[in-house]
C-alpha positions as CSV (number, residue, x, y, z in Angstrom):
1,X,0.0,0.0,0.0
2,X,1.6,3.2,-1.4
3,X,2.4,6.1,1.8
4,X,-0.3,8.5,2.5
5,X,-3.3,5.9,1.2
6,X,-6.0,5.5,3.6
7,X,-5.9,2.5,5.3
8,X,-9.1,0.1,4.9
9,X,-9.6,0.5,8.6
10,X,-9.8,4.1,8.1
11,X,-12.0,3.9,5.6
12,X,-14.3,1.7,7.7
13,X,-14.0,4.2,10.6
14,X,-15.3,6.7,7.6
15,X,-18.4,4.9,6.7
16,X,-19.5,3.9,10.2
17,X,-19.1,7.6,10.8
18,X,-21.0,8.7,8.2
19,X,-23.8,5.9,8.6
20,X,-24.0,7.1,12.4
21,X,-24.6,10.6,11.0
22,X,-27.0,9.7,8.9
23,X,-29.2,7.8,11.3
24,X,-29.2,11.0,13.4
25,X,-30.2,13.1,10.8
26,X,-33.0,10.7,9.3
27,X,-36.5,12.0,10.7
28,X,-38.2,9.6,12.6
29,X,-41.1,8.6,12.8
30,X,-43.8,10.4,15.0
31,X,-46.1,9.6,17.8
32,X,-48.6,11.8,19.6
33,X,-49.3,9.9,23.1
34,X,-52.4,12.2,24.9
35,X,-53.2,11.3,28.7
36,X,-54.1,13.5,31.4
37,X,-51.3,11.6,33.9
38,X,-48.2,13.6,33.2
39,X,-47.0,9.9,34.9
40,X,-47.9,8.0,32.0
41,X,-46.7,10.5,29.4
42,X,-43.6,10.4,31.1
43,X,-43.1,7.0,30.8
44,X,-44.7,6.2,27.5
45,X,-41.7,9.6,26.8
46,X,-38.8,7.3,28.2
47,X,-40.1,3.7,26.8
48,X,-40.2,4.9,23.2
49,X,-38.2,8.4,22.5
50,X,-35.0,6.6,21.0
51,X,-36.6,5.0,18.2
52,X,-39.5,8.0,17.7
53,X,-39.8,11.7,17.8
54,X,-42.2,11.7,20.4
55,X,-45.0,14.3,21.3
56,X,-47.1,14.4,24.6
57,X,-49.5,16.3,26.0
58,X,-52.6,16.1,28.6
59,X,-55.3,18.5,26.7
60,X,-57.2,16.6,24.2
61,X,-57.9,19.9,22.1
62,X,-54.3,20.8,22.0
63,X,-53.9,17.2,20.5
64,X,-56.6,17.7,17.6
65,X,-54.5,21.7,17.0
66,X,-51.2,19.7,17.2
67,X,-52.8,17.0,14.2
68,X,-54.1,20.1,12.4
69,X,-50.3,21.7,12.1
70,X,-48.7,18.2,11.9
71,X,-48.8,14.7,10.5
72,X,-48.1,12.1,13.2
73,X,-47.6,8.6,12.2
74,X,-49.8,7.2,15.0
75,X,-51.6,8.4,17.7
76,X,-52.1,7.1,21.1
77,X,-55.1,8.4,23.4
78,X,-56.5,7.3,26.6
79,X,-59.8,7.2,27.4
80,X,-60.9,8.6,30.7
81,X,-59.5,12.3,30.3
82,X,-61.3,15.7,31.8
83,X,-60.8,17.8,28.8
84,X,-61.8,15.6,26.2
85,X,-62.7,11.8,26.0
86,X,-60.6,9.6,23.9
87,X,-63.3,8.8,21.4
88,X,-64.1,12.3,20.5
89,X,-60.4,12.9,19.9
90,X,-59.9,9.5,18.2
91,X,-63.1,11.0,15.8
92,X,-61.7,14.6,15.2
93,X,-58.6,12.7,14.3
94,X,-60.0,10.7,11.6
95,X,-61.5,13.6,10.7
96,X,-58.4,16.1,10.2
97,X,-55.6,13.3,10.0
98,X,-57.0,10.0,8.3
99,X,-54.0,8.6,7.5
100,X,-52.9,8.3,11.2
101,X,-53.1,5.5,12.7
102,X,-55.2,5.5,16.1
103,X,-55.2,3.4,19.1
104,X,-56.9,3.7,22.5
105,X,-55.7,2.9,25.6
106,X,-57.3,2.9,29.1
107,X,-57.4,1.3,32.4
108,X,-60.7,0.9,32.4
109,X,-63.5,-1.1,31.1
110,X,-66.1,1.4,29.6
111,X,-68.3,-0.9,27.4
112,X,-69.6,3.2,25.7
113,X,-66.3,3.8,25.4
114,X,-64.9,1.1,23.1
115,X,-68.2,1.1,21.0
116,X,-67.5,4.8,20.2
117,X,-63.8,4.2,19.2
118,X,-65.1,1.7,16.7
119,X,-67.6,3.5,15.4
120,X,-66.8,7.3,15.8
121,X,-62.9,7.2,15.4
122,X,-62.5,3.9,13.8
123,X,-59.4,2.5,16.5
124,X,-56.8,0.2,15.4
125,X,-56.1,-1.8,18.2
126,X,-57.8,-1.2,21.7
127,X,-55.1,-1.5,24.6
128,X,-55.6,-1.6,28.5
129,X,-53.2,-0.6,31.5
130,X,-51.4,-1.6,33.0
131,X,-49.4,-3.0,30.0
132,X,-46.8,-5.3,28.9
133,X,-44.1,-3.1,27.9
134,X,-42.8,-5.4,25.4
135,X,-46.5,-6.7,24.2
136,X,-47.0,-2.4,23.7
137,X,-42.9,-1.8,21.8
138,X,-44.0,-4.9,19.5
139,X,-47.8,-3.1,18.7
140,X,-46.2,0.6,18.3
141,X,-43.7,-1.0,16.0
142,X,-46.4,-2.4,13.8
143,X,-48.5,0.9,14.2
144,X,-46.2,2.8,13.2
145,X,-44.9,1.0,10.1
146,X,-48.4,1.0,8.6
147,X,-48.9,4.6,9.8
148,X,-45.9,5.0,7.9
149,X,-47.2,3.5,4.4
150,X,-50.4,5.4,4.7
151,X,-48.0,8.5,5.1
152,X,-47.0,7.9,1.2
153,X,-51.1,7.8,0.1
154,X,-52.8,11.2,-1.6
155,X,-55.5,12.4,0.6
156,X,-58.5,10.6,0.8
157,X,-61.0,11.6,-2.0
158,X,-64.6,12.2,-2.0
159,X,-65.6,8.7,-2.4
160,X,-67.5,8.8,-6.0
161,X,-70.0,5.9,-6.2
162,X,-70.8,3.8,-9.3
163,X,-74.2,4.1,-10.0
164,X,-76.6,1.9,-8.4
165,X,-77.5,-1.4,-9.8
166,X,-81.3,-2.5,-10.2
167,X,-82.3,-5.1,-7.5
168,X,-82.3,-8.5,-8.7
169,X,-83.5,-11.4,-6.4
170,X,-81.8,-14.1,-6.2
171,X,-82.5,-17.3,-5.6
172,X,-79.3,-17.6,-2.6
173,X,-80.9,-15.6,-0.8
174,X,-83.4,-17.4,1.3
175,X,-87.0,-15.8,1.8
176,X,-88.9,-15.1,4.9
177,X,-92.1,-16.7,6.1
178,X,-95.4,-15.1,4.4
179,X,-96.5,-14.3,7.7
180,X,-93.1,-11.9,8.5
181,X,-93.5,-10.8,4.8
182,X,-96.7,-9.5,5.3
183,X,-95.7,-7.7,8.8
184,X,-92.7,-6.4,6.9
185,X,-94.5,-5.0,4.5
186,X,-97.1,-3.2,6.9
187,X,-94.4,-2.0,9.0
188,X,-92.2,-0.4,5.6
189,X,-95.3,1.3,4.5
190,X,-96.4,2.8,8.1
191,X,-93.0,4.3,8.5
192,X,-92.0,5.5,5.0
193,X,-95.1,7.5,5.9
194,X,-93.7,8.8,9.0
195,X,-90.0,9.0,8.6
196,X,-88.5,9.9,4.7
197,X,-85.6,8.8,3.6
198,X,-83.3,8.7,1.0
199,X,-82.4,5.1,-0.5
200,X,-78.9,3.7,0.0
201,X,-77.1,4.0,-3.6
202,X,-74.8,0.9,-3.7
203,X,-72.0,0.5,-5.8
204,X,-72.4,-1.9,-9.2
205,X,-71.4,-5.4,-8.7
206,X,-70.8,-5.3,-4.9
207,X,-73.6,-7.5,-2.7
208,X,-74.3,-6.9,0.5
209,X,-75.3,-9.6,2.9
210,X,-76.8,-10.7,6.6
211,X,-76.2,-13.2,8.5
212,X,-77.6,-14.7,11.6
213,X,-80.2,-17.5,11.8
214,X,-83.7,-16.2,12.6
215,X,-82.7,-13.5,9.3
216,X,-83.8,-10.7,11.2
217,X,-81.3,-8.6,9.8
218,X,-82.5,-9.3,6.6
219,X,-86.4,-8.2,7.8
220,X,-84.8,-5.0,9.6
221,X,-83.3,-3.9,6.3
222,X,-86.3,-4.7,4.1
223,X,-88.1,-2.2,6.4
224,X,-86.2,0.6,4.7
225,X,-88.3,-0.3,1.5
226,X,-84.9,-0.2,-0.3
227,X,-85.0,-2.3,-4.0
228,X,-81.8,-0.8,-5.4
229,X,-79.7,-3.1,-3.6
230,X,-78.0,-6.6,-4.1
231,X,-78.8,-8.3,-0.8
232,X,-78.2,-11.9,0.3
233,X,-79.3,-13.2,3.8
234,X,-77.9,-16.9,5.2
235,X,-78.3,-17.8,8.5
236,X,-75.0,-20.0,9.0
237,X,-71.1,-18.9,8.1
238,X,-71.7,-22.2,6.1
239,X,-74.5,-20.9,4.0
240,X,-72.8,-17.4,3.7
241,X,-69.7,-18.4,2.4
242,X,-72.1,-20.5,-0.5
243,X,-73.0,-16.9,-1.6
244,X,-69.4,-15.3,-1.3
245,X,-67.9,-18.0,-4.0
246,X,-70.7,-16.5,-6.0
247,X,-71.2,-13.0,-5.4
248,X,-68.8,-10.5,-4.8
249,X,-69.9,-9.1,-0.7
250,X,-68.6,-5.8,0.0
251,X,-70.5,-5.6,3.2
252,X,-71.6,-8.2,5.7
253,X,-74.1,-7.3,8.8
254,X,-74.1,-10.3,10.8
255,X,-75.3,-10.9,14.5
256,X,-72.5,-12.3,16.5
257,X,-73.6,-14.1,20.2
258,X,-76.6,-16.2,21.5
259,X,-77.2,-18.9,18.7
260,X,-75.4,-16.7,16.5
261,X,-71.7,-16.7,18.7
262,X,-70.2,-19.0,15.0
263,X,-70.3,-15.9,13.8
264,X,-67.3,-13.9,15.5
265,X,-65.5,-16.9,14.9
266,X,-66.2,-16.5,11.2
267,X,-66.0,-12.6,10.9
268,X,-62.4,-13.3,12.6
269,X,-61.2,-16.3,10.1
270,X,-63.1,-14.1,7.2
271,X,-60.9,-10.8,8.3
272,X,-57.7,-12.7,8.1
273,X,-57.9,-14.2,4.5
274,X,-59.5,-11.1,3.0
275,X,-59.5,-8.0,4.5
276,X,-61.4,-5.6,2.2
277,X,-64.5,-6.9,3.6
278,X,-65.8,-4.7,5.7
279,X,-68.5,-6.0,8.5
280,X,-70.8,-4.8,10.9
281,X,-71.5,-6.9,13.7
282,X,-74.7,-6.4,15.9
283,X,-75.1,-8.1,19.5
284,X,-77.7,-8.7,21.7
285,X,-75.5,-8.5,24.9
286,X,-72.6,-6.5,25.1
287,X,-69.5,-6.6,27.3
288,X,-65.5,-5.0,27.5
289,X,-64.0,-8.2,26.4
290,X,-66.2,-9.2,23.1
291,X,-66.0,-5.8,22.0
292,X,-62.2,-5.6,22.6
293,X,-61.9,-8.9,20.5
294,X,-63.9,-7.4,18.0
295,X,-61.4,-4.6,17.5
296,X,-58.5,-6.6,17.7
297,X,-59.3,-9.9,15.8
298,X,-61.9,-9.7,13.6
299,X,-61.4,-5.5,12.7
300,X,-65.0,-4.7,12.8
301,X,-66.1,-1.4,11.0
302,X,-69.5,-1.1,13.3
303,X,-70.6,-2.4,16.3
304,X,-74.5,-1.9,17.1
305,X,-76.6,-3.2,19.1
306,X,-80.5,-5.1,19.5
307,X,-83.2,-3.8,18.9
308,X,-82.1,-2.7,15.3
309,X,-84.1,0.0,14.0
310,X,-83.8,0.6,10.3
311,X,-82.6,4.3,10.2
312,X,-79.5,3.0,12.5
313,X,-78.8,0.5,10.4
314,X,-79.2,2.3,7.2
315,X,-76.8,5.3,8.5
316,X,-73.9,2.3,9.4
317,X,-74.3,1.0,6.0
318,X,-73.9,4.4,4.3
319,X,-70.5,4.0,6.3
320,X,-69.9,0.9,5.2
321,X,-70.3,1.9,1.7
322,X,-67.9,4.8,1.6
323,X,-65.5,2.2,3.3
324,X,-65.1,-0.5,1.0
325,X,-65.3,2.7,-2.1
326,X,-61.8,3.9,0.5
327,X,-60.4,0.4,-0.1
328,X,-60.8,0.2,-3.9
329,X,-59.5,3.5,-4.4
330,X,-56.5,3.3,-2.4
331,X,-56.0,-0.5,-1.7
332,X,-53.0,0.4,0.8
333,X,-55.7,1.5,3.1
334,X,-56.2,-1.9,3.7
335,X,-52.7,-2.4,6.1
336,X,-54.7,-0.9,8.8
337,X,-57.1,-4.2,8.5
338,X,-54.4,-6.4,9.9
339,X,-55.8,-8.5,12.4
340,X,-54.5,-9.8,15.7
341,X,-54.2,-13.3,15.6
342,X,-56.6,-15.2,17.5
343,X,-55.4,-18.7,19.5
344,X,-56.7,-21.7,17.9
345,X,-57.6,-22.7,21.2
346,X,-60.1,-19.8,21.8
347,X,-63.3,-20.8,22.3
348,X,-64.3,-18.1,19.7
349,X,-63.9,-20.9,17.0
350,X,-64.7,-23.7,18.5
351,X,-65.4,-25.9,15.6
352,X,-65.3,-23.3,13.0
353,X,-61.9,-23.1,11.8
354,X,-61.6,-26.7,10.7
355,X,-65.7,-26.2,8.9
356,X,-65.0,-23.4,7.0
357,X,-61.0,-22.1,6.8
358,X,-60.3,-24.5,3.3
359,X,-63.8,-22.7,1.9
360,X,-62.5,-19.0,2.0
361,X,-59.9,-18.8,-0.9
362,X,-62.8,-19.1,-3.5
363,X,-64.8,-16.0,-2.3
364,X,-65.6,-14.0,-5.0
365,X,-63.1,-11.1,-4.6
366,X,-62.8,-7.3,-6.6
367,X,-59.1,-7.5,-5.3
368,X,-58.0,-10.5,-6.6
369,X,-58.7,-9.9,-10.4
C-alpha cells in the first residue's frame, strides 16, 4: 500500500461515521401519546423516544391543533380524560388526520367507550393498562410502520360511487315466512309514511349480505323499503360463504352471540384471509371483552346493538359503503385491516376453523382480479 493511502480500517471508521450521521439526521417517525397523567406520558416519553420523535401532551384539544399543524404517524389516546374523551379525539382525528393510525388505551372497562372508538374514530387496536411493555414496543412498531405507508397515500378523496345497480333477487338468498312478509310490508309502508328517507345507492357489482339465523337482519333492512340493492341473507357462516364464491360481498351485517356466537368466529377467520370486507356486527349483549376482540381480531367497522331499528342501520351502511369505495381507491388503506391473531384454542372458533377455513380462498373477490 503506497504512503499516504488511507488504510481500509480508516475507511471503515469513515463509513461507520457517516452511517452514524445519517441515522441521526434521518426524521423519525412520529407519535402523539395524549393522557391526562403527566405519569404515563412520562413514561410512555422514556419507553419509546429513541426509536420515535415523540410528542405528549394532557389536553385533548391541544392534540386535535397539534394534528391540524402536523402529520403524526400514529396516535395514542386514553380514554378517561377531563378535557376531552378519547373517542371524541380518536373522531376529530379521523376527521383532520385520516392517515394516522389511532389506538386507544385505558385502564378501564367502559363498554360506551370502546363502541364509540369503533364507530366514531375507527381504533386500530384497543389496549388496556397496565401494559406489557414489550407486548405495547412490538404493537407501536407495527402501528407505526403501517402509519408510515399510509404516510405515502394522496389524501383521501370524495368517495364517488358507481351508479346503483337494479335489484335482482336471487334465488341464494333465502325468503322469509309469508307471515313476517306480510308484517314487513305493513311496518315499511307505516313508517316510509312517517319518517322519509333517502335510499342507499350501492355501488355496481358489490352484494351486501346478513347473517344470523332467525334473518332478522335481513327483515330489519327490508323495512327501509330499499329495491336498489343486491342483498343476500344466510343464517349460517356455512351458507354465507355458498353466496361469497358466487357474489362479490362488499358488506356483511351479521349478529355475533346467542345462537349466532359462529359468527365472531367467522368474521375473525373471514378478516384474516380477505380483509377488504368490511362487516358490521350487531349483538344482543354486550361486554369490555367481546368488544375488545372485535377490534383486535376480527377488525369490525360497526358495532350496534339489538333492537335494530332501520334508520341506525341504514346510517352504518352508508358507512360501510364509503369504506369499501376507500379500499378500492387506495387498496394500501387496507394495512390498517391487519388483524391480531386469535389462538386456535379460543373458544371463539370452537369448531369453526376446521368447517369453513379450506372454503374461504374461493370467495368472489374485486381485489383479486
Amino acid at each position: 500500500m503506497s504512503q499516504g493511502a488511507p488504510s481500509n480500517i480508516v475507511q471503515l471508521a469513515r463509513l461507520r461515521r457517516l452511517s452514524q450521521e445519517h441515522s441521526q439526521t434521518a426524521p423519525k417517525p412520529k407519535i402523539l401519546f395524549v393522557d391526562d397523567e403527566e405519569r404515563i406520558l412520562n413514561s410512555l416519553r422514556a419507553l419509546f423516544r429513541m426509536e420515535y420523535e415523540v410528542t405528549v401532551t394532557t389536553d385533548g384539544y391541544h392534540a386535535v391543533e397539534l394534528l391540524k399543524r402536523h402529520h403524526y404517524h400514529l396516535l395514542v389516546s386514553d380514554q378517561r380524560m377531563p378535557i376531552m374523551q378519547g373517542v371524541e379525539l380518536l373522531r376529530q382525528a379521523k376527521e383532520h388526520s385520516p392517515h394516522t393510525v389511532r389506538i386507544l388505551l385505558t385502564g378501564f372497562s367502559d363498554l360506551a367507550a370502546i363502541v364509540g372508538s369503533v364507530n366514531e374514530g375507527e381504533v386500530y387496536r384497543y389496549i388496556c393498562k397496565p401494559w406489557d411493555s414489550e407486548e405495547l414496543r412490538e404493537l407501536i412498531a407495527s402501528a407505526v410502520k403501517i402509519g408510515l405507508d399510509l404516510a405515502t397515500l394522496d389524501p383521501l378523496p370524495k368517495p364517488e360511487l358507481t351508479e346503483a345497480s337494479s335489484f335482482k333477487p336471487t334465488t341464494a338468498a333465502p325468503s322469509l315466512p309469508a307471515q313476517t312478509q306480510t308484517q314487513t310490508q305493513t311496518q315499511t309502508q307505516t313508517k316510509s309514511e312517517k319518517i322519509p328517507h333517502e335510499p342507499l345507492t350501492w355501488p355496481e357489482n358489490l352484494a351486501l349480505l346478513f347473517v344470523d339465523r332467525e334473518l332478522q337482519l335481513f327483515a330489519t333492512f327490508q323495512e327501509l323499503g330499499n329495491p336498489r340493492s343486491q342483498v343476500l341473507a344466510a343464517r349460517t357462516p356455512e351458507d354465507a360463504l355458498a353466496l361469497m364464491e358466487h357474489h362479490e360481498v362488499g358488506v356483511i351485517v351479521a349478529s355475533i352471540d346467542g345462537i349466532d356466537r359462529d359468527n365472531f368466529g367467522f368474521l375473525c377467520l373471514l378478516k384474516k384471509e380477505h380483509p377488504h370486507v368490511v362487516s358490521l356486527a350487531v349483538a344482543r349483549l354486550g361486554d369490555s371483552e367481546t368488544i375488545i376482540d372485535l377490534v383486535n381480531s376480527a377488525r369490525v367497522f360497526r358495532v350496534i346493538f339489538h333492537p335494530l331499528r332501520p334508520k341506525v342501520l341504514q346510517h352504518h351502511l352508508e358507512a360501510a359503503i364509503k369504506q369499501v369505495d376507500q379500499f378500492r381507491t387506495q387498496p394500501a388503506l387496507l394495512k390498517v385491516q391487519a388483524a391480531k391473531d386469535i389462538a386456535p384454542t379460543s373458544s371463539v372458533l370452537t369448531n369453526l376453523s376446521v368447517r369453513i377455513k379450506t372454503r374461504l380462498s374461493s370467495i368472489k373477490s374485486f381485489f383479486r382480479r
